[in-house]
C-alpha positions in Angstrom: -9.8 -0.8 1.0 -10.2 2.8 -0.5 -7.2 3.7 -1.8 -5.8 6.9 -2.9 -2.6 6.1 -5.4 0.0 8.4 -6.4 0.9 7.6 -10.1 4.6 8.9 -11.2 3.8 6.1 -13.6 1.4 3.9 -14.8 1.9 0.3 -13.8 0.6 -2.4 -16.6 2.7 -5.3 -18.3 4.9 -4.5 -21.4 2.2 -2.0 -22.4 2.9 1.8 -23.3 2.4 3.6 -20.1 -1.2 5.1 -19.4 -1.9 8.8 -19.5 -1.2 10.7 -16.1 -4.2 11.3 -14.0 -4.7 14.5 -13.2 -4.0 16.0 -9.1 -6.4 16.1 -6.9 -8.8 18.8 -7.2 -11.4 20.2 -4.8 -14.2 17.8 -4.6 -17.0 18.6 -6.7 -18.6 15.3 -7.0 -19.4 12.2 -5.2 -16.0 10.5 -5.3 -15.7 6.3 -5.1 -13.7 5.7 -2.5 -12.5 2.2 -4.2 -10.8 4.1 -7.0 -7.1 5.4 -5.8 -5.9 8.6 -6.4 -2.8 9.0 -8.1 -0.9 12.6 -7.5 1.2 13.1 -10.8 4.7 13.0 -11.7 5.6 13.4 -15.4 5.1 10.0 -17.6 4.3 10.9 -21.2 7.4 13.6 -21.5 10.6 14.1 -21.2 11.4 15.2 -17.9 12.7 18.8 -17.8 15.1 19.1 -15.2 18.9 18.5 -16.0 19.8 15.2 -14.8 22.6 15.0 -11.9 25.6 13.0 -13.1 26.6 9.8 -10.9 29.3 10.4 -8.2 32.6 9.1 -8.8 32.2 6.9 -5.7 29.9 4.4 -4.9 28.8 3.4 -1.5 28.7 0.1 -2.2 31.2 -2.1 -3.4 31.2 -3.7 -6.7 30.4 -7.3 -7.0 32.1 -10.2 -7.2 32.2 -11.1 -10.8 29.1 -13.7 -12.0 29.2 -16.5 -12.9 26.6 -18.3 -11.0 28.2 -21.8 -11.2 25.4 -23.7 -12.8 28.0 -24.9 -15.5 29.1 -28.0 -13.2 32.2 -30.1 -14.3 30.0 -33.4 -14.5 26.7 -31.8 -16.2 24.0 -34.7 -17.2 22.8 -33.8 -20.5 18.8 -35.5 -20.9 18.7 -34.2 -24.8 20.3 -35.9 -28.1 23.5 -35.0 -29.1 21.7 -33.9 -32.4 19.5 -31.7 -30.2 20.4 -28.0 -28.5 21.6 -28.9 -24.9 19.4 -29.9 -21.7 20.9 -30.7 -18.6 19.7 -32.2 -15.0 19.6 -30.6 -11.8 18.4 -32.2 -8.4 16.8 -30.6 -5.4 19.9 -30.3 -3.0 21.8 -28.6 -5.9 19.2 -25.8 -7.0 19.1 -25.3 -3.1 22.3 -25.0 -3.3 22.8 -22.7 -6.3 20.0 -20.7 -4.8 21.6 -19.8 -1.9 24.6 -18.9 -3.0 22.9 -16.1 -5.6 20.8 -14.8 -2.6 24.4 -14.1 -1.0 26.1 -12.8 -4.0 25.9 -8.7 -3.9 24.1 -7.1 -7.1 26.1 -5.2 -10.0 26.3 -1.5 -8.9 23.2 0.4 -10.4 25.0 2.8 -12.2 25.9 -0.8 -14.6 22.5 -2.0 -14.6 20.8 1.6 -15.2 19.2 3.0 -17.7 19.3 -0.9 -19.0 16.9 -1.8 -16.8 14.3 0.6 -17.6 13.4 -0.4 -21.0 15.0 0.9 -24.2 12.7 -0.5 -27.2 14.5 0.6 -30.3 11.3 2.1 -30.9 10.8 4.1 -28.0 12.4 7.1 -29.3 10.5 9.0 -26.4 12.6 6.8 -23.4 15.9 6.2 -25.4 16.7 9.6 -26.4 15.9 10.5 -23.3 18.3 8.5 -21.5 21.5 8.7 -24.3 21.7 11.8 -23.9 22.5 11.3 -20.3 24.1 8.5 -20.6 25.4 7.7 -24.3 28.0 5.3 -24.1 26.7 2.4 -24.1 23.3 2.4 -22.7 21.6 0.2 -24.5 23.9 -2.5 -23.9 23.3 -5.9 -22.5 24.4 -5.7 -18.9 27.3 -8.1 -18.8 27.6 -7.9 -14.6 24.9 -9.7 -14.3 23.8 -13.9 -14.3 21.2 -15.1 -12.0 18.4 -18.2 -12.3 15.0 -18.4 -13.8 12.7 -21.1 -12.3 9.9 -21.8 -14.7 7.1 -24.4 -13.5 5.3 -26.1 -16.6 2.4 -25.1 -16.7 2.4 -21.6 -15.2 -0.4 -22.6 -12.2 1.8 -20.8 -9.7 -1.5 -21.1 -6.9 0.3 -24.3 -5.8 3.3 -26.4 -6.0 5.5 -23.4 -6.2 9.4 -23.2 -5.6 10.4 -19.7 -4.5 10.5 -17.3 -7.3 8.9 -19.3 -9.7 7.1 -17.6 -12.5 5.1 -19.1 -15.6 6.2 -19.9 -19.1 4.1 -17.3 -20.7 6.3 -14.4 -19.0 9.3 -15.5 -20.6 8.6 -16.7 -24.5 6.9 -15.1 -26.9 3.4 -16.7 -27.8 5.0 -17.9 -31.2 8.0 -19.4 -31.9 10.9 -20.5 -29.6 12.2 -17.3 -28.7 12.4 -14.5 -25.7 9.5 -11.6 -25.3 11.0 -8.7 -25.5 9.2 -6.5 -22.8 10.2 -2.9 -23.7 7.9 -1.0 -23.8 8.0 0.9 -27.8 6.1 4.0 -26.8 6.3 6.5 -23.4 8.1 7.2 -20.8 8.4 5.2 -17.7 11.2 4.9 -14.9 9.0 2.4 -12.8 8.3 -0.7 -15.0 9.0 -3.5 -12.9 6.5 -5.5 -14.9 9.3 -6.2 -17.3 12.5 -6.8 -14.9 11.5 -10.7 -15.2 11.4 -11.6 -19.1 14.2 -8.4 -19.3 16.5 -10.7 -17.3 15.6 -14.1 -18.5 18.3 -14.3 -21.2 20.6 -13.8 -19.3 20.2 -16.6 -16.6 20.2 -19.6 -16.5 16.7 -21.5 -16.9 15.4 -24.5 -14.5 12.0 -26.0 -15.8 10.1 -28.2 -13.4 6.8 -30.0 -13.1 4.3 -30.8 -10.0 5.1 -34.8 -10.8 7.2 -37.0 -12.3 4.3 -38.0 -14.7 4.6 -34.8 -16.4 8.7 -35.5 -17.2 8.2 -35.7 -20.4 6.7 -32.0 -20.7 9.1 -30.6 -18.7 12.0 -31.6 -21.1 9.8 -30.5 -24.1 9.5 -27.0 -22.4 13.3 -27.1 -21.2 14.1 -27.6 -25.3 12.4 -24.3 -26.1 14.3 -22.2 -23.7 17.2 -23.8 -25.0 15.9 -22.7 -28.4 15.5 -19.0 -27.2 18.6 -18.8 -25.3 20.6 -20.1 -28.5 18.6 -17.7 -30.8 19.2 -14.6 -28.4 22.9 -15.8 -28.4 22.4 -15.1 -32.5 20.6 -11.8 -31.8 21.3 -8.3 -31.7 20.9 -8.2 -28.2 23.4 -10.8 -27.5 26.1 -9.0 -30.0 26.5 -5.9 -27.9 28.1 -8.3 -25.1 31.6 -8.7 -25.6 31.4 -12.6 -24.4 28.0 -13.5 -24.0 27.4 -15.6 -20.7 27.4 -19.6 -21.4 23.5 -19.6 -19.7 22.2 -23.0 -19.7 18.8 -25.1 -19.6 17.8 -27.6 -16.6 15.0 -30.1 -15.8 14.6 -30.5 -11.6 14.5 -34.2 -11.6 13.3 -34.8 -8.2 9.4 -35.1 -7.5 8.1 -32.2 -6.5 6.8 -34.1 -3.2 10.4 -34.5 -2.3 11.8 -31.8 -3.0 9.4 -30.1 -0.5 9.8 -32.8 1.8 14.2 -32.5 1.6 14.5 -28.8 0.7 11.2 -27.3 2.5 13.0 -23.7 2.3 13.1 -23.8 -1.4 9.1 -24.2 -1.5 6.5 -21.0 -1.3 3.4 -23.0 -1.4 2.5 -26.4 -0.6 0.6 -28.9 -3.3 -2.3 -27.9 -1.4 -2.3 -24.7 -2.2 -1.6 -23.1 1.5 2.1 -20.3 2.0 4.9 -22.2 3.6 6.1 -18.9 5.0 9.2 -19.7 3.6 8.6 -16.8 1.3 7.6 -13.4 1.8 4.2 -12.6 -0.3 3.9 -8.7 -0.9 -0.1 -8.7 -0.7 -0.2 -10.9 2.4 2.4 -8.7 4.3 0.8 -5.3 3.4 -2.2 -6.7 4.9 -0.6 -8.1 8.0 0.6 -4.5 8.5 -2.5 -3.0 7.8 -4.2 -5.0 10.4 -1.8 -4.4 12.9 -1.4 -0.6 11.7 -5.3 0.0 12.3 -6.0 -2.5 15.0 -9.1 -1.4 16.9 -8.9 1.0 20.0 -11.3 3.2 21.7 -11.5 6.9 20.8 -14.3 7.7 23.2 -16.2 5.8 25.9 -17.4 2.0 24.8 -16.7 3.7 21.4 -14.1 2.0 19.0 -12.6 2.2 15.3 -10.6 -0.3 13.4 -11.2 -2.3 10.5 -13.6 -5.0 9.7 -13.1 -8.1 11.8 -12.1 -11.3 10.0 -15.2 -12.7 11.6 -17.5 -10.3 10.2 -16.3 -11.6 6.8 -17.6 -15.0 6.9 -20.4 -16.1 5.2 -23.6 -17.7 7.3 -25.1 -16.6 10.1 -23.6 -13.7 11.9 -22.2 -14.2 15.4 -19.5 -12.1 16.9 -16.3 -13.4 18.9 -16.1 -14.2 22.3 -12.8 -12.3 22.2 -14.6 -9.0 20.9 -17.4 -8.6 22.4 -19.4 -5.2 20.4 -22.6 -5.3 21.0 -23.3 -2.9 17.8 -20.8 -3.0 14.8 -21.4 -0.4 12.4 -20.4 -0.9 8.9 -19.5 2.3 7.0 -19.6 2.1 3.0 -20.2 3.9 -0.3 -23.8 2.8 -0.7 -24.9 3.1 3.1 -27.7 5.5 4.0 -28.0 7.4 6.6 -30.3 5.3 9.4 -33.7 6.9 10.2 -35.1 7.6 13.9 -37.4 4.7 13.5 -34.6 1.6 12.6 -32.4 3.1 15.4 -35.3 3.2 17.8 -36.0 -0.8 16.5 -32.5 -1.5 17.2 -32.8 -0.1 20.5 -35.3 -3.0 21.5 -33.1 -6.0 19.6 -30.0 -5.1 21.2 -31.1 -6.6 24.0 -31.2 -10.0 22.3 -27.4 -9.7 21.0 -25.3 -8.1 18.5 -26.6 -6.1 16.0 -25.2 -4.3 12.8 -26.2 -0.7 10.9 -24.3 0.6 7.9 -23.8 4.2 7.5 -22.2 6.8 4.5 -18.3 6.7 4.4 -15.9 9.4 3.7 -16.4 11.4 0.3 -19.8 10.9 0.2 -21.5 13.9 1.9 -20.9 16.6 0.0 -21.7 20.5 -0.1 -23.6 22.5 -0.8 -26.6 20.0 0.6 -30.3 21.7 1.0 -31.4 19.0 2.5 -31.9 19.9 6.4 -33.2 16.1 6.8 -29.6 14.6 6.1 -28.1 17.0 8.4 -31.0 15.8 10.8 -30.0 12.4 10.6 -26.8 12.7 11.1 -26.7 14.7 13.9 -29.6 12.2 15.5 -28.1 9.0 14.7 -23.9 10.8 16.2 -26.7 11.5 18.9 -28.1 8.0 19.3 -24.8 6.4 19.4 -23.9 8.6 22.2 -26.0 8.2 24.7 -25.9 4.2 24.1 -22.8 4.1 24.9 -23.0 6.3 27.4 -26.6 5.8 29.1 -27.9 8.3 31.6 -29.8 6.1 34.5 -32.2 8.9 35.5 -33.1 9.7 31.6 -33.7 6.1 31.0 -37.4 6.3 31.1 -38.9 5.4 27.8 -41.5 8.1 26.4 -44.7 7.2 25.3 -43.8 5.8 21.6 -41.0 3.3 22.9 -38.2 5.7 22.1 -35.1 6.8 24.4 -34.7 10.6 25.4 -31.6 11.1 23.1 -33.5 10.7 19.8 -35.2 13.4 17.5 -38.9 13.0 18.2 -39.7 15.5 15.2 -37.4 12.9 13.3 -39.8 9.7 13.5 -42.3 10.7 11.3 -42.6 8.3 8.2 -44.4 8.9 5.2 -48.1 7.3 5.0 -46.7 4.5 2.7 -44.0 3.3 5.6 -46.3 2.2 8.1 -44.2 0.4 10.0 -40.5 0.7 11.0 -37.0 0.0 8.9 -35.0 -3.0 9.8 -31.8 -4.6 8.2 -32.1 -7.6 5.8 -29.1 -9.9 5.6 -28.0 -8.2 3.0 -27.6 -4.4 5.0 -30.9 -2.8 3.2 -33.5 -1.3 4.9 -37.0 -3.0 5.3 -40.3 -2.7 6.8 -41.4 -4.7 9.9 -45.0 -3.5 10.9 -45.5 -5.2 14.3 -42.1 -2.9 15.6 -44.5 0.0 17.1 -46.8 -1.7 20.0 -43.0 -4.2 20.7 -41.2 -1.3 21.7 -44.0 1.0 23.3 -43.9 -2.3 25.8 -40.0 -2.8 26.5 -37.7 -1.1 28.9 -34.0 -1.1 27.5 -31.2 -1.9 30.1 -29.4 1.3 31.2 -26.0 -1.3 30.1 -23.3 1.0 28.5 -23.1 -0.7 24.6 -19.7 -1.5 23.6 -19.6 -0.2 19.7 -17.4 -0.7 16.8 -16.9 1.9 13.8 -15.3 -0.2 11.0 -14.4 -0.3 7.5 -12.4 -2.9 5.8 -9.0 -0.7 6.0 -9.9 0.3 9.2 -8.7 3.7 8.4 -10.6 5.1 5.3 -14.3 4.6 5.2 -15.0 5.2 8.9 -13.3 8.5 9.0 -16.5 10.6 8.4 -18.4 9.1 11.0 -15.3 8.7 13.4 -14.7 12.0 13.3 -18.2 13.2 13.4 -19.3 11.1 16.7 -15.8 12.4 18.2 -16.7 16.5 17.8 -20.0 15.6 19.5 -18.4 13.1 21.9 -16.0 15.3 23.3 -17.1 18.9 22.3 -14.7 19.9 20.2 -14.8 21.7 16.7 -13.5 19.7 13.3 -9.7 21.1 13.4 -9.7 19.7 17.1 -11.0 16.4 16.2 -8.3 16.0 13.1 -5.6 16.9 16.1 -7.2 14.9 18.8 -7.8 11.9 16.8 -4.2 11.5 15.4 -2.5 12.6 18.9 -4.2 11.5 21.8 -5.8 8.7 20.3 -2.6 8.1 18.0 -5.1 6.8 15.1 -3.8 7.0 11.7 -6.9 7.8 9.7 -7.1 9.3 5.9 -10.0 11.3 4.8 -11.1 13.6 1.7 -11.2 17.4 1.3 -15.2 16.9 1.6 -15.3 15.8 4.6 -13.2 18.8 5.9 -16.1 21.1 4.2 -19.1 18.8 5.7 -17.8 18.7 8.8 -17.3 22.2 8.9 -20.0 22.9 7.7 -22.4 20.7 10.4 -20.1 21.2 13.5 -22.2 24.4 15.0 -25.1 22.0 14.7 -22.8 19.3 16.1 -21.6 20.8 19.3 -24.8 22.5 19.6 -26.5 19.4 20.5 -23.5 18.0 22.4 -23.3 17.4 25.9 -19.9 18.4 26.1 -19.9 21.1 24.3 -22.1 23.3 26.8 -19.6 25.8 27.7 -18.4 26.5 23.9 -19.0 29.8 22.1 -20.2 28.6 19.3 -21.1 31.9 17.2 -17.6 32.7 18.1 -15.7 30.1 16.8 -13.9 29.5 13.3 -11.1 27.3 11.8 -7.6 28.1 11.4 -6.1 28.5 8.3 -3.6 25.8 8.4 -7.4 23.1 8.2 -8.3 24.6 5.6 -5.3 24.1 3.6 -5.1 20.7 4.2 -6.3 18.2 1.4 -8.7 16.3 4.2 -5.7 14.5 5.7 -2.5 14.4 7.7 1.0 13.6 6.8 1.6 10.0 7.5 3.1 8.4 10.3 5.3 6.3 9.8 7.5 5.9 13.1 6.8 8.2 16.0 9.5 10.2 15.1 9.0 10.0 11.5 6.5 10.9 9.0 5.9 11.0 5.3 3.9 13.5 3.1 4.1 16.0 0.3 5.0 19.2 -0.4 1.8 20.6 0.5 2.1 19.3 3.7 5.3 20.5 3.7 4.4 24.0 2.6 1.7 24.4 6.2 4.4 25.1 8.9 1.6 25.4 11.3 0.1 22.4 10.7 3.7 20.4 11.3 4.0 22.1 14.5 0.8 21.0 15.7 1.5 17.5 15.6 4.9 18.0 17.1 7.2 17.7 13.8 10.1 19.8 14.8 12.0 18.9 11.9 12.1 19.0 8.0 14.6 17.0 5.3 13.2 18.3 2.0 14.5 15.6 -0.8 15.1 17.8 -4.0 11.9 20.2 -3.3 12.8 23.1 -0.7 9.7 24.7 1.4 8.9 28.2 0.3 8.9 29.3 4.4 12.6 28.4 5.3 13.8 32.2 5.8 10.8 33.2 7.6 11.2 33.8 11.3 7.6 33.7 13.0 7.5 30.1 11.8 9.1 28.5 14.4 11.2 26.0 12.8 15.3 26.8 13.5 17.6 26.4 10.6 19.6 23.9 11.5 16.5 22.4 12.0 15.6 22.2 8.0 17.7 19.7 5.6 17.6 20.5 2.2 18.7 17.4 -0.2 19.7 19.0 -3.4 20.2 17.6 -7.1 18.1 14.2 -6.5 15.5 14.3 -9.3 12.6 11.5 -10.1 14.1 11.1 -13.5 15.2 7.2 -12.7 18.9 8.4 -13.4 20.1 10.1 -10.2 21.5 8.0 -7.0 19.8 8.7 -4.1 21.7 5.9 -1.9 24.8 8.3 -1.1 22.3 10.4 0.7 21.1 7.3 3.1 23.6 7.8 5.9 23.4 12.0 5.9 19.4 11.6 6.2 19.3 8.8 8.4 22.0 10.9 11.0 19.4 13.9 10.8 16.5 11.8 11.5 18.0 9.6 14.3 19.1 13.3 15.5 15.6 14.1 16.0 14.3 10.8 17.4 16.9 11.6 20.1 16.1 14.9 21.5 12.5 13.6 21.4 11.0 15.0 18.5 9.6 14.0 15.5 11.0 14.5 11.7 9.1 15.1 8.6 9.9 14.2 5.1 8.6 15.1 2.0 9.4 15.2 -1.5 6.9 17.1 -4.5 4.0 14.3 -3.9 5.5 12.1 -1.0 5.9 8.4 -2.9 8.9 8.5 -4.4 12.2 10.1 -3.2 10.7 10.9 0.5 9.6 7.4 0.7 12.5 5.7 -0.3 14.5 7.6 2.4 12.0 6.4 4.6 12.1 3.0 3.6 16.1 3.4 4.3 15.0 4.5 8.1 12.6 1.7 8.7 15.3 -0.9 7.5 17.9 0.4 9.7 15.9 1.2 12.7 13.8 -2.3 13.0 16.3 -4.1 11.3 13.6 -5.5 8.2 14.7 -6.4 4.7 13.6 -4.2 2.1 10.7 -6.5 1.2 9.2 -6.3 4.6 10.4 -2.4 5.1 8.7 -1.5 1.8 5.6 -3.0 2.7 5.6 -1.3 6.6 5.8 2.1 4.7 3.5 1.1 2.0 0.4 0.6 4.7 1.4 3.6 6.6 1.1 5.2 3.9 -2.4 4.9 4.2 -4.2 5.1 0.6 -1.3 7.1 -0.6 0.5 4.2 -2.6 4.5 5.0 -2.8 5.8 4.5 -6.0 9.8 4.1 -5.8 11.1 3.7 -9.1 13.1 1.1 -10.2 16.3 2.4 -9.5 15.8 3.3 -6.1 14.3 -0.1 -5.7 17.6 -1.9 -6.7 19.4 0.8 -4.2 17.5 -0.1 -1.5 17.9 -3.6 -2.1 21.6 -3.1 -1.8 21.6 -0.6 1.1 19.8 -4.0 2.3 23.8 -5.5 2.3 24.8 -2.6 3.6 23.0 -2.9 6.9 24.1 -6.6 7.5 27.3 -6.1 6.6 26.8 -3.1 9.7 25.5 -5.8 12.2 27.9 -8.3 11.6 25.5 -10.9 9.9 26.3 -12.7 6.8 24.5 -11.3 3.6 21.7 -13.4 2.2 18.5 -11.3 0.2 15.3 -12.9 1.4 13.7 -12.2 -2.4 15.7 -11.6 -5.6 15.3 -8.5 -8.1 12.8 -10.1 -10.7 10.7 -11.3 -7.4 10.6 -8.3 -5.7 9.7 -6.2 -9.4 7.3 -9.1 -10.4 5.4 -8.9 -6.7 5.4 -5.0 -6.9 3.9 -4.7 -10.2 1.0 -7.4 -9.3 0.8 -5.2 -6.1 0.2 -2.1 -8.0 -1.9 -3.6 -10.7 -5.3 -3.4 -9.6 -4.3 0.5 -9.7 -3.2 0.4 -12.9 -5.5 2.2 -15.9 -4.8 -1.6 -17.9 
């Protein structure tokens, strides 16, 4: 997938935070569409904006005090009285022990925070910072909060893993019995969620198991240094600023690992094959389910299609396309495609006929202006051309001319230089070769006048294959580039994300375009031109979310026209106000624009008593049949976390599943939440069941849902 990633923050493990990359900027190079682009929120300073104190109230209530009863009245202790403390645990109780923290509610955030965002005693950077908002006691061990730690020996989490599990090494320190501690000593971050895991470990209790019973022995050894680091931290300075430090403990899961997934299947994430149980939600596998069904295939023009790469396709060995499916052409868009010459598209003409055949072709951010060279523009318009008219054949034009090619391709186009005596075909690999005997073949077949069903795909399904997408649709349908962005996302309701080159290229070839277009007959082309709001878009739209929601930035924010053309009606601005609202040839009413004031991204101010307000102006808006648009400066933080509120409420999805439905609509614009909007939503999470009547119960714990966030992010990441 080409991804696009907004960076408020680096995301690495206990490392300093890596410098902010820069906005985008107009393209003036051939960008790789595999490396994300990060829009940029402060990291290496001091943000500048006052923070907003907490309100006296919270919406949600405070907890019922921790414990988590590990500390049973008839503990089995496996170590010597001469050693530290080790006790036994079997499956039915950590079943049991699990449930019953999933149900407990979380400390409010205003205890846990700025805690939980790292204060290295070095950092001078991050903990001035956040003393001077919040002196008394900041740096304080939380004492709200005891959970569980599940450590497998060994750390091969690819199998045999209970839910949550995580490996020894992100816990102790390579030397010595004792804990890491994961503050980061230098920056300024608000999102590290690669720390919330070893942050939290001292403070709950520790169960160490193994895959079998033959590796007992190990286990204990590895329960006795926790114990070790749990009694030094007890020592520690850390440990001193609790008032009564919590009595965390050391276990060994007796039971085989066999039956424990055998007896308590729901605690177990994968099998000891290997293969998800389903009994636990993975973050990467999710985002992908959404993706897929996001970007599912559909026809944007006659026997034309777009979507992403089917699974099929994929496989290794011999290519053969499903039953289900049946393209006749799939074309492949990617970074190092080339643009297809008349002679391999008039040699895929004649193999058609004997099945399903693939081309490749440049994706989005490739072409680039200014370009001299009239042959590129050539091609492309012959090969949009080509594509055309075989999937949509004209019976009386069918007749082949003289050199075996069909009406709708360039002539002029198919001469080749002397060294290229013969025409291009596809290896396995996708590269163009030579085939010699292709000229006297196709002089002497007739192709069938059979419409050609044709799929445009990239792996994202929404990324690569914009470019061409868009392209084949101006000539398709005769319709300039602004018109194609509209049409596309409307009245084919595709969510597609392209580059600020492609909005110059396509502009630039579209008199050329619907010149040659059958549709376009009628057009005045020497007439025509763009309207500003295209231009001042950054090559794509704001996302869709819901039908009645959508997610973007303040640029997008800032193009009133633009909103009105794809129906958005309405506008909640989360701490960044539009610099149109007074004006009144705009459009937009007053009552129509929500302002959300005093909510910074500084990782300090709530934004959870501003759920239900939003959420009543958006559901407002769904109701009277139009569509709402929020934003925030870059559209990943703030705006999305309201979002992620809406989704949760409106289909009813934990925040796991919530945050990964945004995260793929958000196309290759990755939201960045920080940490402390994270925990919010996690509790506006209770909020809703407690709504609906149903009994509270978190499908993933904090330190799961930071640890799979931060592995989510890291290929992103600069480390």
């Amino acid at each position: 997938m080409a991804t696009v990633l907004v960076q408020p923050q680096a995301l690495h493990r206990a490392t300093p935070p890596a410098s902010p990359i820069p906005s985008p900027s107009p393209v003036n190079r051939r960008p790789s569409p595999v490396i994300p682009l990060i829009p940029t929120c402060p990291t290496s300073s001091v943000p500048t904006s006052q923070p907003t104190p907490d309100t006296p109230e919270s919406p949600f209530n405070d907890p019922v005090p921790w414990p988590l009863d590990l500390d049973l009245n008839e503990k089995v202790r496996i170590t010597d009285a001469t050693e530290l403390p080790v006790y036994a645990i079997d499956g039915p109780t950590l079943a049991a022990v699990m449930a019953h923290q999933a149900s407990r509610p979380l400390p409010d955030p205003a205890t846990m925070f700025p805690w939980l965002h790292g204060l290295h005693p070095s950092n001078h950077l991050q903990v001035g910072f956040f003393d001077s908002r919040k002196k008394r006691h900041s740096r304080r061990t939380r004492r709200n909060w005891r959970g569980i730690t599940v450590v497998k020996l060994g750390g091969d989490l690819t199998k045999s893993r209970i839910k949550g599990a995580v490996s020894p090494q992100e816990l102790l320190a390579p030397y010595g019995d004792q804990f890491l501690n994961p503050d980061p000593p230098e920056g300024f971050s608000v999102r590290n969620f690669q720390i919330q895991t070893a942050k939290l470990a001292p403070v709950t209790d520790i169960v160490v198991y193994a895959e079998s019973q033959t590796l007992h022995r190990e286990a204990v050894d590895l329960a006795k240094r926790f114990a070790s680091a749990q009694a030094l931290w007890a020592c520690g300075s850390e440990s001193r600023r609790y008032r009564t430090p919590p009595p965390c403990s050391t276990y060994v899961l007796m039971d085989d690992f066999a039956d424990v997934a055998q007896n308590q299947p729901e605690l177990i994430a994968i099998d000891a094959t290997g293969q998800s149980t389903g009994q636990a939600m993975e973050f990467a596998r999710w985002e992908r389910k959404e993706m897929t069904t996001m970007s599912r295939a559909s026809e944007i023009a006659p026997n034309v299609w777009l979507g992403p790469t089917p699974d099929y396709f994929r496989r290794t060995g011999p290519f053969e396309s499903s039953e289900d499916d049946p393209y006749d052409l799939f074309i492949e868009t990617g970074e190092l495609a080339d643009i297809p010459g008349p002679r391999f598209l008039a040699m895929l003409d004649k193999d058609i006929e004997n099945g399903p055949q693939r081309m490749q072709f440049p994706c989005s951010g490739t072409l680039l202006l200014p370009s001299y060279n009239d042959r590129e523009v050539e091609d492309i318009i012959n090969t949009v051309r080509w594509i055309y008219y075989l999937a949509n054949p004209e019976p009386e034009s069918e007749e082949l001319a003289s050199d075996g090619v069909k009406p709708g391709t360039d002539t002029d186009m198919l001469e080749l230089n002397d060294d290229q005596p013969g025409d291009a075909q596809m290896d396995s690999d996708g590269n163009a070769v030579i085939r010699s005997d292709c000229d006297s073949e196709a002089a002497s077949t007739s192709p069938s006048v059979k419409p050609r069903k044709i799929l445009i795909h990239c792996n994202d399904g929404y990324t690569e294959s914009s470019l061409l997408a868009l392209a084949y649709y101006m000539f398709a349908k005769g319709v300039p580039a602004h018109e194609a962005w509209l049409q596309l996302h409307t009245i084919q309701n595709r969510n597609f994300f392209a580059y600020q080159s492609d909005v110059a290229y396509l502009c630039h070839i579209q008199g050329r375009l619907l010149h040659e277009s059958p549709a376009a007959q009628s057009l005045n082309i020497t007439e025509m031109s763009d309207p500003d709001w295209f231009h001042r878009i950054d090559g794509s739209f704001p996302s869709r979310i819901l039908p009645y929601l959508y997610l973007g930035n303040l640029n997008h924010a800032n193009n009133p026209e633009l909103l009105w053309k794809l129906g958005i009606r309405r506008v909640l601005s989360i701490g960044e106000c539009v610099n149109w609202k007074n004006k009144t040839n705009i459009g937009f009413r007053d009552r129509d624009v929500m302002y959300i004031d005093n909510v910074q991204d500084n990782g300090i101010d709530p934004l959870s008593k501003e759920f239900e307000r939003c959420l009543k102006f958006i559901e407002e808006g769904r109701d009277s049949g139009t569509a709402t648009f929020v934003h925030c400066r870059v559209g990943v933080s703030r705006s999305a976390s309201i979002c992620i509120a809406t989704v949760m409420a409106h289909l009813n999805l934990s925040f796991p599943r919530a945050y990964c439905f945004v995260r793929a609509r958000r196309l290759n614009v990755i939201i960045q939440p920080h940490l402390r909007f994270v925990y919010e939503l996690l509790q506006w999470e209770e909020v809703l069941m407690k709504k609906r009547g149903e009994p509270y119960r978190r499908e993933l714990e904090w330190t799961t849902i930071a640890r799979e966030i931060a592995i989510l992010n890291k290929p992103y990441s600069k480390h």
